[in-house]
C-alpha positions in Angstrom: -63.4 16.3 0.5 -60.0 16.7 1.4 -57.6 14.2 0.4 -54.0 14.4 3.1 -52.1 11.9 5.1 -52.4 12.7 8.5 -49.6 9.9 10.8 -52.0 9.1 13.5 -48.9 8.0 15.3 -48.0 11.6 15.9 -51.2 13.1 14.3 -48.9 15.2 11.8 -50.3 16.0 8.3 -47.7 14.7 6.5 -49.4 16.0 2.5 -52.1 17.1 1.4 -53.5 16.6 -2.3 -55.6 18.7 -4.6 -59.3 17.3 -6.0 -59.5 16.0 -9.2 -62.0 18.9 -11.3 -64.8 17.3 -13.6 -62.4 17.7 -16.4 -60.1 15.3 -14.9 -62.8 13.0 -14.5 -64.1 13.4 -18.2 -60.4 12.7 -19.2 -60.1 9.4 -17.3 -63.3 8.4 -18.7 -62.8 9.0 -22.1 -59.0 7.3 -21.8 -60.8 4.4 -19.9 -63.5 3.9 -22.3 -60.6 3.4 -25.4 -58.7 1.1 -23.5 -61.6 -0.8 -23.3 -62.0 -0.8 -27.1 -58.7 -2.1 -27.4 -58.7 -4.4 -25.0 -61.7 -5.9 -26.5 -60.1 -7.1 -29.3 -57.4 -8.9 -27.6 -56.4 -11.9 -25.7 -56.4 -12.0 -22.3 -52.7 -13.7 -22.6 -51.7 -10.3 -23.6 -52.4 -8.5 -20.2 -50.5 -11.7 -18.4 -47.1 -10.1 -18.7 -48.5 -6.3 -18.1 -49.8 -8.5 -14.8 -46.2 -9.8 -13.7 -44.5 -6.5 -14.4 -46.6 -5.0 -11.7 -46.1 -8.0 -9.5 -42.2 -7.5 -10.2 -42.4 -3.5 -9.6 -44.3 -3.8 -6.6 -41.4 -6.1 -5.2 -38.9 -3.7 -6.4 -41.1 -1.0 -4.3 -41.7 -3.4 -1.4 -40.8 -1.2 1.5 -41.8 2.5 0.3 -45.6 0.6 -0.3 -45.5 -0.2 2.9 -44.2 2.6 4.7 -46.7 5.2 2.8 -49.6 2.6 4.2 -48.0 3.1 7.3 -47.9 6.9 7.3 -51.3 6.8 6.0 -53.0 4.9 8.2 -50.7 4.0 10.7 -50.9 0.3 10.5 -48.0 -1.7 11.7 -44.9 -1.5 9.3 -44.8 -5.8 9.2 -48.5 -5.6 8.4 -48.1 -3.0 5.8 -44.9 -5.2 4.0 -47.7 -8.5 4.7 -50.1 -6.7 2.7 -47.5 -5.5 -0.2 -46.8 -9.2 -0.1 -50.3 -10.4 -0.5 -50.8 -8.1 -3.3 -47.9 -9.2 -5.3 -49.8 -12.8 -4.9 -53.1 -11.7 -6.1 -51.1 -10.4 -9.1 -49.2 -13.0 -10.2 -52.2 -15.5 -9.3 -53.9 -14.3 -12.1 -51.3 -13.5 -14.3 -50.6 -16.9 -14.1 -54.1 -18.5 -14.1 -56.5 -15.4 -15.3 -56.6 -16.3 -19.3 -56.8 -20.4 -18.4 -60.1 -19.3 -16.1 -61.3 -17.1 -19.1 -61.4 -19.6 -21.4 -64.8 -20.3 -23.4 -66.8 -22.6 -21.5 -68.5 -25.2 -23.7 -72.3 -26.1 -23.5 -74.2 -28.8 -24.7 -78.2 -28.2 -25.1 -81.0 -30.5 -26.2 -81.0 -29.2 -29.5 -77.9 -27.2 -30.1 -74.2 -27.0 -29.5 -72.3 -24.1 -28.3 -70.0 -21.7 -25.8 -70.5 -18.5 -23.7 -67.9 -16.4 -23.6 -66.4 -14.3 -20.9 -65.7 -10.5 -21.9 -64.7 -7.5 -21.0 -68.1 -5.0 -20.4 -66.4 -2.0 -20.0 -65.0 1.0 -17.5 -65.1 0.1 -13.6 -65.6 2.9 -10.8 -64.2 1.2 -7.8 -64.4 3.1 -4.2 -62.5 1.8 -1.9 -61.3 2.0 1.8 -58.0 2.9 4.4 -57.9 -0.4 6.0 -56.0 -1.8 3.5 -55.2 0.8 1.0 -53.6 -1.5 -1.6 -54.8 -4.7 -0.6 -58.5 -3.7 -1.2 -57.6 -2.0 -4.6 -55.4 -5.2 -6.0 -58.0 -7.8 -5.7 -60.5 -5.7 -8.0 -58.0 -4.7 -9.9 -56.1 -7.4 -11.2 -58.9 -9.9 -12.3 -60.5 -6.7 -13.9 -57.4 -6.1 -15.8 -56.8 -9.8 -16.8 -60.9 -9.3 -18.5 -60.2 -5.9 -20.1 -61.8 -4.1 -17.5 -60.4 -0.5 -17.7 -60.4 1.1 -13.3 -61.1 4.2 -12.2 -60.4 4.6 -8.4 -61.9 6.7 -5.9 -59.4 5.6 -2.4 -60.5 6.8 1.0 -59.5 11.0 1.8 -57.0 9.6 4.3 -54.9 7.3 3.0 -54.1 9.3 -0.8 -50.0 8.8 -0.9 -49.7 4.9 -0.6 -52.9 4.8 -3.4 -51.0 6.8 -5.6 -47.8 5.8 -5.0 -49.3 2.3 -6.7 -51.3 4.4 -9.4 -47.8 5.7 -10.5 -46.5 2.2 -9.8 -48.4 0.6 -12.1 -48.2 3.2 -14.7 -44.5 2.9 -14.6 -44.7 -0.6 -14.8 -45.9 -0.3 -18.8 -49.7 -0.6 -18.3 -51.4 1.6 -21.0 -53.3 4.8 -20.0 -56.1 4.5 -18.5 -55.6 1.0 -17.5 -56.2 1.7 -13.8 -56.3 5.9 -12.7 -56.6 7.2 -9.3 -58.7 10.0 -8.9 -59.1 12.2 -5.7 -63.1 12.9 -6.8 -65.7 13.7 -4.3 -68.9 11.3 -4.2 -70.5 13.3 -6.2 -68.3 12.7 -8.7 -68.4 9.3 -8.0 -72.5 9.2 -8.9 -71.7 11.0 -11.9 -69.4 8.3 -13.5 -71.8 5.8 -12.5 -74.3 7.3 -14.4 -71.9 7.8 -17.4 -73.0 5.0 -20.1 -69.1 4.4 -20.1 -69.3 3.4 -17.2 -69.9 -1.0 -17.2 -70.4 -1.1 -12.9 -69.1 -0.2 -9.4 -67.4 -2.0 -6.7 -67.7 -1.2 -3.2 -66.0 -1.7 0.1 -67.2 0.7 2.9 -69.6 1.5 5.4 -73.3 0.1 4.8 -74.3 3.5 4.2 -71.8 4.4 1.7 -72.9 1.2 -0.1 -76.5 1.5 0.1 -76.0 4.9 -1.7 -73.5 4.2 -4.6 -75.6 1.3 -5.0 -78.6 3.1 -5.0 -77.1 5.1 -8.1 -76.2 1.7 -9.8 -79.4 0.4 -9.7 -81.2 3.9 -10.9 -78.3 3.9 -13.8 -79.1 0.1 -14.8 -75.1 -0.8 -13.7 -73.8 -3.4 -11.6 -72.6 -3.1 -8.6 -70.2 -5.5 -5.8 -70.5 -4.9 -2.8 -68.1 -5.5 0.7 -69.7 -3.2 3.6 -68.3 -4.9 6.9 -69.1 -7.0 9.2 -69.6 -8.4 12.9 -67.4 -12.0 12.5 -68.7 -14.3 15.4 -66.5 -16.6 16.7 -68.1 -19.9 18.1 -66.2 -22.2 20.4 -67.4 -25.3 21.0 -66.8 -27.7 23.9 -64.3 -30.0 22.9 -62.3 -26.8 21.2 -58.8 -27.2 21.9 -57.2 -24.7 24.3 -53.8 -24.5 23.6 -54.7 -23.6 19.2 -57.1 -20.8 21.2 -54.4 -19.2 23.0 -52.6 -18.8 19.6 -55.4 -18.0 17.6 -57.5 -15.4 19.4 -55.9 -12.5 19.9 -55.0 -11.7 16.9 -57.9 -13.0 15.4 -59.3 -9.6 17.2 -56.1 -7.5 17.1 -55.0 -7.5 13.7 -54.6 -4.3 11.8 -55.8 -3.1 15.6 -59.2 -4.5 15.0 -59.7 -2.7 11.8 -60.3 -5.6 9.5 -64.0 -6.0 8.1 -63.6 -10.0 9.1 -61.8 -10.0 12.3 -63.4 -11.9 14.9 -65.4 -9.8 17.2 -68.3 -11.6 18.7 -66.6 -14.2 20.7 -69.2 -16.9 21.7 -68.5 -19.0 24.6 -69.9 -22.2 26.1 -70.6 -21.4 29.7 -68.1 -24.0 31.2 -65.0 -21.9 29.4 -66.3 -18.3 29.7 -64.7 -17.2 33.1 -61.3 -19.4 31.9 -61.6 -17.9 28.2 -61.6 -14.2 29.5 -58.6 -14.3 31.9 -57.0 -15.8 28.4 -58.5 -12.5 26.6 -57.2 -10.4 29.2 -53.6 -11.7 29.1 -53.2 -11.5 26.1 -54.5 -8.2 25.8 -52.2 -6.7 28.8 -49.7 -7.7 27.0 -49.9 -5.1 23.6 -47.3 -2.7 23.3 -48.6 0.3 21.8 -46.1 2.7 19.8 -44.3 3.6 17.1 -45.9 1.4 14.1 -42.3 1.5 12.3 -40.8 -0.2 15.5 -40.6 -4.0 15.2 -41.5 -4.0 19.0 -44.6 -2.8 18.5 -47.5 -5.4 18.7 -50.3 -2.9 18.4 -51.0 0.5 16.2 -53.0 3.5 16.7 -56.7 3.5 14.8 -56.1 5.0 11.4 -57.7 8.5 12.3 -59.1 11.1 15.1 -63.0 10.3 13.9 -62.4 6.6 13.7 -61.2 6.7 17.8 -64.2 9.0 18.9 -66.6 6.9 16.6 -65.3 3.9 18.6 -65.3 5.8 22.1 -69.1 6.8 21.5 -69.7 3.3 20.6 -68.3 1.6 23.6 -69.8 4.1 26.0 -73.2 3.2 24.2 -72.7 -0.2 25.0 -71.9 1.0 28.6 -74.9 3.1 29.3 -77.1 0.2 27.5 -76.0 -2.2 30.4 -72.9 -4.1 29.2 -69.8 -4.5 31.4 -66.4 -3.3 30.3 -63.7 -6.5 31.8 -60.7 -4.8 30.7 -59.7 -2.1 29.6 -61.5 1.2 27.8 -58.8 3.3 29.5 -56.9 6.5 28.3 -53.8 5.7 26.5 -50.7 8.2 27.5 -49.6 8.3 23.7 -50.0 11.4 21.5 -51.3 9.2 18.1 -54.7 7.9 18.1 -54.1 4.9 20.2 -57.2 3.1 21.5 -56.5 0.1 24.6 -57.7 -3.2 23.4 -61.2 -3.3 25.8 -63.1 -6.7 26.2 -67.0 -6.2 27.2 -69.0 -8.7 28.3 -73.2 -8.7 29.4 -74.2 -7.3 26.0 -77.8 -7.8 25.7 -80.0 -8.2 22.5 -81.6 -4.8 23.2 -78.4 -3.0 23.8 -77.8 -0.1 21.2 -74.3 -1.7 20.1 -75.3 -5.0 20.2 -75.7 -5.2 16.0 -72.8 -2.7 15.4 -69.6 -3.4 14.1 -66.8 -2.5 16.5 -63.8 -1.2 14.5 -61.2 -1.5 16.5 -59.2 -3.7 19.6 -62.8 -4.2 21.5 -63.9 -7.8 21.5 -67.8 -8.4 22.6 -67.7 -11.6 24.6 -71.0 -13.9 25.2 -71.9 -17.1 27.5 -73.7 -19.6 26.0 -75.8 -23.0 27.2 -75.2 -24.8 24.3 -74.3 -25.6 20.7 -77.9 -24.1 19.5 -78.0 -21.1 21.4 -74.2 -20.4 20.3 -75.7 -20.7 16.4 -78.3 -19.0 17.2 -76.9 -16.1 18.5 -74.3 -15.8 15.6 -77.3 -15.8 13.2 -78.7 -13.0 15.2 -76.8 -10.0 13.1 -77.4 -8.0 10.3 -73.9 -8.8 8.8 -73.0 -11.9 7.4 -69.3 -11.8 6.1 -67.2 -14.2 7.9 -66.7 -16.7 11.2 -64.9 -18.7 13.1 -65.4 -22.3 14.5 -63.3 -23.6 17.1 -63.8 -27.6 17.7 -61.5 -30.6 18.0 -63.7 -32.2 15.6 -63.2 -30.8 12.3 -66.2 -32.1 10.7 -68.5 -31.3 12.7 -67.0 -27.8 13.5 -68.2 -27.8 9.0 -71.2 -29.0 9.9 -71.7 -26.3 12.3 -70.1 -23.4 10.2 -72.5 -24.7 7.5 -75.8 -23.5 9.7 -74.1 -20.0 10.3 -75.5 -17.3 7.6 -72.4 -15.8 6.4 -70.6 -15.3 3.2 -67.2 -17.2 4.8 -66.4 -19.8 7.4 -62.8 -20.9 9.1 -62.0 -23.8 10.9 -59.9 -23.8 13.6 -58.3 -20.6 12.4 -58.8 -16.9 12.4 -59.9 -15.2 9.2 -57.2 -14.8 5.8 -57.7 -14.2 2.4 -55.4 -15.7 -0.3 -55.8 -14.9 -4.3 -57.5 -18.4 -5.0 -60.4 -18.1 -2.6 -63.6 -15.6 -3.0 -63.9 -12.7 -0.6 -67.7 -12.0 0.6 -71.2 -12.2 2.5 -74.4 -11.9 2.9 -77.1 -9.8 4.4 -75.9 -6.2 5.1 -72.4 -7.2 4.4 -73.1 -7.1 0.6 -73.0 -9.0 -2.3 -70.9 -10.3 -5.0 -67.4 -12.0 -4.6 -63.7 -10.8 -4.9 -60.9 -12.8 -5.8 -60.8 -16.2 -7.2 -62.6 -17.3 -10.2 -65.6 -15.8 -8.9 -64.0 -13.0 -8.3 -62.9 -12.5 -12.2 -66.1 -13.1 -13.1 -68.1 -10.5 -11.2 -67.7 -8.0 -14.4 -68.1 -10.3 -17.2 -70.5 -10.4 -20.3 -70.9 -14.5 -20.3 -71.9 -14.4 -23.9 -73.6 -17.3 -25.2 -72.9 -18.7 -28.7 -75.2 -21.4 -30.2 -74.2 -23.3 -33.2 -76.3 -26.0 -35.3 
């Protein structure tokens, strides 16, 4: 596995990084595993101000964060300095509030008194993605740190600089060895230190595949395992839905990122008496991108983060093509030398058509008619993935009401998807399990240890 940055504004390979050998991995282990020792033996107050310093460095490094994302994976340069932002959040979030929300928690029995505690269980292998190089490493890093829970990280091959940029970042910042160390390791590597009894559990976020098979290794190693594997976000608009909030919220409920978020919207369910007006409103807005240079405030929308993630997303539209749906705009050549995809909208997409149960990762939005408020649940529930949704309605409550029947891990009212520090990240079905962030989200690695006292 080679680890480089390849710009896909200009498609120039920009560094390139040696693998890690097994005696680097041995190394991090070992270090890992004696910080968790330590750790053990000590308040979770302690790590609070380690916490803040990296929340303080990482504002100090603000820009160069975000211009190595940007290099890496060519997201826009305000979206890069959003997601620096958001991770200084997550960090001070539970610097702030990670020892209250490890606190003891009391229990009264029948015939007993007592506590369970909530400890550290050891050394964390966490494999994570390029869409959000530091975001998606933050929010399992920072509650782990808060427990004790010592990181190793395996990033994505194409977005290495920004990912160790922050390795360095925090190291710099005073946290001890080991605390959280970036390793450019093959997956092979990556089942080995799974099975390494050092080794407390893995977190995911990926492809399905990807998580089916480091979780595969979990399970055969008796190790837990969290995982985030994507989804296909439907968007429901009901009747009484409020045109002028759509307008504002759509488009970049889709074109975020350039459609590379796991909970965009990108089934956009219509009710019949909108769908011709809500596509001429999709279209606009979509004529209106201006692709380009990500470092350029005028750009509105990036390239796709890499050469296989374009043709992966070609092949995927011209299966929904040959499989009978009907391209309303766009899916055209884009005269730009970086890996630049035009935002497509595709409509007729039929139960039986190859794509129809695939996640689109990009700026192509899947729009459907619908007879009514049944069929428009009904078809959202009809997906594999279960991560997040929308629910457009100008009655709140029952737009909750409605969200509640939808089987996903995440709903939004009358909004497009975010993720702040305080609430959990996750789904359901093929979109994984366990939750991130949050005080679920500190929890996911803990040993609640029950004490019982006469």
């Amino acid at each position: 596995m080679a680890y480089k940055t390849i710009y896909p504004y200009n498609n120039k390979v920009l560094k390139e990084y040696d693998n890690a050998s097994d005696a680097d991995l041995e190394a991090a282990l070992k270090t890992g595993h004696q910080l968790y020792l330590q750790w053990r033996q000590e308040e979770p107050q302690t790590r609070s101000v380690l916490l803040q310093k990296i929340a303080a460095a990482m504002k100090d490094k603000r820009e160069q964060l975000a211009e190595a994302m940007t290099y890496d994976m060519g997201k826009l340069l305000v979206e890069a300095q959003g997601e620096v932002d958001l991770c200084i959040w997550i960090m001070q979030y539970y610097a702030e509030h990670g020892a209250e929300l490890l606190q003891p928690v009391p229990l009264t029995t029948k015939l007993k008194h007592g506590y369970y505690l909530k400890q550290a269980t050891g050394v964390l292998v966490a494999v994570e993605p390029w869409n959000f190089p530091l975001y998606q490493v933050v929010r399992v890093l920072a509650p782990n740190m808060m427990v004790g829970n010592p990181m190793i990280l395996k990033s994505a091959s194409i977005c290495p600089t920004s990912v160790q940029m922050f390795a360095d970042l925090v190291q710099s910042a005073g946290a001890p060895a080991g605390a959280l160390t970036n390793l450019f390791i093959s997956y092979d590597q990556v089942a080995k230190a799974i099975a390494d009894p050092r080794v407390a559990g893995v977190c995911v976020t990926g492809s399905e595949r990807a998580g089916a098979s480091i979780a595969a290794t979990a399970g055969q190693n008796l190790k837990k395992s969290t995982l985030e594997l994507g989804g296909n976000d439907a968007f429901l608009i009901l009747e009484d839905a409020k045109w002028s909030q759509l307008e504002q919220v759509v488009p970049q409920a889709r074109l975020y990122n350039a459609g590379q978020v796991c909970t965009s919207s990108k089934r956009f369910i219509v009710p019949a008496s909108m769908y011709d007006q809500f596509l001429e409103m999709l279209k606009t807005a979509f004529s209106q991108v201006k692709m380009g240079d990500p470092m350029a405030k005028t750009t509105t929308l990036a390239p796709l983060s890499s050469q296989s993630a374009k043709t992966k997303l070609q092949q995927q539209v011209a299966t929904a093509v040959a499989g009978g749906a009907k391209v309303y705009y766009g899916n055209e050549p884009v005269d730009l030398p970086g890996q630049f995809f035009a935002p497509t909208i595709l409509t007729d997409i039929q139960p039986d058509n190859p794509i129809f149960d695939q996640e689109l990762f990009g700026p192509v939005a899947s729009v459907y008619r619908v007879a009514n408020e049944e069929e428009a649940i009904a078809l959202a529930n009809n997906s594999s993935y279960g991560l997040g949704g929308t629910v457009f309605s100008g009655d709140v409550e029952h737009a909750a009401q409605v969200a509640a029947k939808v089987e996903t891990g995440m709903s939004f009212i009358n909004d497009g998807w975010s993720s702040t520090p305080d609430m959990p990240f996750g789904g359901v079905k093929n979109s994984g399990y366990g939750r991130e962030l949050s005080a679920l989200g500190l929890e996911a690695f803990v040993n609640q240890h029950l004490v019982l006292k006469p």
